[in-house]
N, C-alpha and C positions, 0 to 999 in steps of 0.2 A: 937263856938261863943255863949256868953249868949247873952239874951236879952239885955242887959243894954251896949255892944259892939256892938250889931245889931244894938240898935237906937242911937247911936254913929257914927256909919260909916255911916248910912242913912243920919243924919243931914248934915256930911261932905260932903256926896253928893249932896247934897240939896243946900248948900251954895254953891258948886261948880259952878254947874248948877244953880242956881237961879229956884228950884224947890218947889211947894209944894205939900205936901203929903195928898194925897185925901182916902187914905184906908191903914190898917194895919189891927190888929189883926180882927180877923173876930170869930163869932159862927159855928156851923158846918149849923143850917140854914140858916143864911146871906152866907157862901160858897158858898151852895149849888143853893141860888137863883142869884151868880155872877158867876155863871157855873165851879164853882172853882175845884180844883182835891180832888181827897177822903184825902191823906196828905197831903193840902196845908199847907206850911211854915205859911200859914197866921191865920191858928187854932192851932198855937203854938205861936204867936206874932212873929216869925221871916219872915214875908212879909210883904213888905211895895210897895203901886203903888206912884209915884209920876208923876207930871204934871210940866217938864219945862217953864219956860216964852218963851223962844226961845231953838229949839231942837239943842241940840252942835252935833258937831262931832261925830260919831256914832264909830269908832275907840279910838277915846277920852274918850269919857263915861264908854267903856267896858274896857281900862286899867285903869282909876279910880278908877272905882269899884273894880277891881281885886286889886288893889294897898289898897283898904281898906277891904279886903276879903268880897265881894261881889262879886254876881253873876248879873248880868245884864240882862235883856230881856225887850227888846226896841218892843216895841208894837203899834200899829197905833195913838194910842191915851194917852198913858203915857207907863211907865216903871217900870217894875217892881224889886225889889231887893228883895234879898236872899241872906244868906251865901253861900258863894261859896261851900261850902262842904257841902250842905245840901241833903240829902237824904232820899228819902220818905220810910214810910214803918215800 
């Protein structure tokens, strides 16, 4: 998935959900001070955290995402997205 696909399917989710996007591409020091992982997607621009107005369905959100090759990880306080194929390393 290039960039320009990732913040493509990101938006789609965003408008799905009624999300906005609080964090994406990051430095390796901004990571490192949001306890991020040594390859996070997000020091490549493929991480994006977003903040629903209202948390949907938690079954819902993760076939969305998969439906726009996204990875999902539903977190206490936003959610995060990835390519689903994305692989550190």
């Amino acid at each position: 998935m290039t960039r320009s696909e990732f913040q493509d399917a990101v938006e789609n989710y965003c408008i799905r959900f009624g999300c906005s996007v609080t964090g994406a591409r990051r430095t390796v020091k901004r990571n490192t001070a949001k306890g991020g992982v040594a390859h996070s997607p997000h020091l490549f621009g493929l991480g994006a955290d977003v903040v629903p107005d209202v948390e949907p369905d938690r079954e819902e959100a993760i076939d969305v995402a998969a439906r726009l090759g996204l990875r999902v990880i539903i977190e206490s306080y936003h959610h995060h997205l990835q390519p689903q194929d994305w692989r550190a390393g």
